[in-house]
C-alpha angles and dihedrals in degrees: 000000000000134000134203109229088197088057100046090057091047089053091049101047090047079056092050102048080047087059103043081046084064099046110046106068094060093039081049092049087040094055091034088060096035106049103019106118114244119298091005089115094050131237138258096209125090096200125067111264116249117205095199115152086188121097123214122279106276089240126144117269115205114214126214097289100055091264123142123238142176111261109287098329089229097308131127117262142217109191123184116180108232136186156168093279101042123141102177102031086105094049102045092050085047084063091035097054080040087061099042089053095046084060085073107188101357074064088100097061090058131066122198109221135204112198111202130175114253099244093058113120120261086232096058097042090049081051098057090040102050104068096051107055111212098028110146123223131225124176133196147197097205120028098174102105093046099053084044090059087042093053102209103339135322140111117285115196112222133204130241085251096060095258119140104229107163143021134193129192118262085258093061120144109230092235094065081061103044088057094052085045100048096046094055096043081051100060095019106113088190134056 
């Protein structure tokens, strides 16, 4: 029996391009993860990422009939920051509520919140709430640290576990938020 020599190294070379076929898209996506400088690859998110290991102050919320709860009992949260000078308040929990009623039925595991300083007068803080049925309140003594965390006005989502994890700017459509939202309640296994 004879063998072709010639035929045995072309056989082995069409293996081995096989082989190095095989292996190139996940070494490429390996190098591309691991070396990419940040946001070159893009981002699914449409807030900005907060990388905040603080929860949120343990303060009583008050729900839409005037009750007192624990913080968020476990539930998602949309904060805004309002106050006695402020133009768009009306505006961004117009695109909040928006975002909480597109959730459709995952809308129960999320509470929009107002935040409001304490001193604020009852008036103007029936005035902002009125118009967006199921807005939660929360009011506080000191706002600093959460305007701080706002910088200058937006939306932060917040964890069940009181962890600030996104932010949006105070123009922000309420459909930029309903997708974050929607992608986190989707693979949150709490809250």
């Amino acid at each position: 029996m004879s063998t072709n020599p010639e035929a045995g190294s072309r056989s082995r070379l069409i293996l081995l391009l096989l082989l190095v076929l095989c292996l190139l898209p996940p070494l490429a996506a390996w190098l591309l993860i691991r070396y990419a400088p940040p946001g070159a690859l893009g981002d699914a998110s449409r807030g900005t990422l907060l990388h905040s290991t603080q929860p949120l102050p343990n303060v009583a919320l008050i729900d839409p009939r005037g009750q007192y709860h624990g913080q968020l009992h476990g539930k998602w949260g949309i904060l805004y920051l309002g106050g006695a000078d402020c133009l768009q308040c009306s505006a961004v929990l117009g695109q909040m509520r928006e975002a909480w009623l597109s959730l459709g039925s995952r809308a129960q595991r999320v509470r929009p919140i107002l935040v409001v300083p304490a001193t604020l007068p009852e008036a103007r803080v029936q005035a902002l709430l009125q118009p967006h049925a199921g807005t939660w309140l929360w009011r506080l003594l000191d706002t600093a640290w959460l305007a701080e965390l706002l910088q200058g006005g937006g939306v932060v989502l917040v964890d069940p576990k009181g962890l600030p994890v996104l932010r949006y700017d105070a123009d922000v459509w309420y459909n930029d938020i309903a997708r974050d939202l929607k992608r986190l309640l989707r693979t949150s296994r709490i809250g």
